[in-house]
N, C-alpha and C positions, 0 to 999 in steps of 0.2 A: 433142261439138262444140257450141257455143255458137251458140242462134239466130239469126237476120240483125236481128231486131229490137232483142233485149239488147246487140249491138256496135254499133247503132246509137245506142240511150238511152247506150251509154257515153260513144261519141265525145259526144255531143252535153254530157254531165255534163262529160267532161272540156273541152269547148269552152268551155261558161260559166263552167266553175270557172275555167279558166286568162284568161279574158276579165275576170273579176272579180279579178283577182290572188291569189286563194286559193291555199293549198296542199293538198295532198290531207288530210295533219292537222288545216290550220283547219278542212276539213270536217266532217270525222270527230269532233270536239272537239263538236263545234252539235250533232253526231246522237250524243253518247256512243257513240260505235264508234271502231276503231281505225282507220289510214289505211291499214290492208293492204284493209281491205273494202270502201274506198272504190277502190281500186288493182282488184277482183277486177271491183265494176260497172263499172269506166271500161273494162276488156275486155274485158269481156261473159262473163265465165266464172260469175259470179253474177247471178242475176235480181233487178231492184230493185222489192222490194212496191209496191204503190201507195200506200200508208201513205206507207211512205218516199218515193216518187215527189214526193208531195205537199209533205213536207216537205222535200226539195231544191229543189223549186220555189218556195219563203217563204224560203229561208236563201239562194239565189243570186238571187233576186230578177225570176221569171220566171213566167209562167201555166204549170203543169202538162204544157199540149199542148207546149209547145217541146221537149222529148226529143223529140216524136212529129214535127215539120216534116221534110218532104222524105221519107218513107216512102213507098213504090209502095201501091198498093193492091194488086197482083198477089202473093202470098205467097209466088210463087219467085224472084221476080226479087230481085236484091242492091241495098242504099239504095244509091241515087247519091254518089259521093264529095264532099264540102261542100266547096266553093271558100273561105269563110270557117275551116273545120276546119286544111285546111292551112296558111294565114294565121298561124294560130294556133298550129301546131306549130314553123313554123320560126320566130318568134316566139320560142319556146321555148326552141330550142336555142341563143340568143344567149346568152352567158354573160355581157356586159358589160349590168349594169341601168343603168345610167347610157341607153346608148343605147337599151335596151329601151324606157327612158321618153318617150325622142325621140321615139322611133317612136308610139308609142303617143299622144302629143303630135300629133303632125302626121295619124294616124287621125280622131282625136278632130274636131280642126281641118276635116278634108276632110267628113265624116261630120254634123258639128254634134251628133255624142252622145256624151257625157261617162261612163267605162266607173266602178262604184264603183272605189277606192281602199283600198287597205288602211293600218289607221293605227292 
């Protein structure tokens, strides 16, 4: 069973990945690994080194500690579910990019922060 932490760093990788418009390959490509092991951290079935930690945090373009935001300090208690996480999941499941972009458009717009683009 996978610790509360590692399903945490995952959601959070798969948050900014998917926030940055990456694919779990363009990941995987930046870090020479394949995009099954980038797939295993986003579920926490695989523990991500700090090595590695560091370098997801320069290739999606965030300080380190952001995996680590919104953790208890309590080691039994389970992270809080990210209101931004979900955002971004059913985000997701939208098949039409066209509207994806809308969306993402008018975020942007309300927000005043402009998410990177893939290009």
């Amino acid at each position: 069973m996978s610790h509360p932490v590692d399903l945490h760093v995952g959601r959070k990788l798969k948050q900014i990945r998917t926030l940055r418009r990456l694919s779990q390959t363009d990941v995987a490509k930046k870090l020479n690994l394949s995009f099954q092991q980038i797939q295993k951290y986003e579920i926490g079935s695989n523990r991500v080194a700090a090595s590695r930690l560091f370098e997801l945090a320069q290739i999606l373009d965030v300080p380190p500690s952001f995996f680590f935001e919104g953790l208890h300090d309590n080691e039994n208690s389970a992270p809080q579910k990210d209101p931004g996480m979900e955002i971004v999941s059913a985000l997701a499941s939208i098949k039409d990019d066209e509207i994806k972009t809308r969306i993402v458009t008018f975020i942007e717009d309300v927000s005043g922060v402009t998410v990177a683009r893939r290009g």
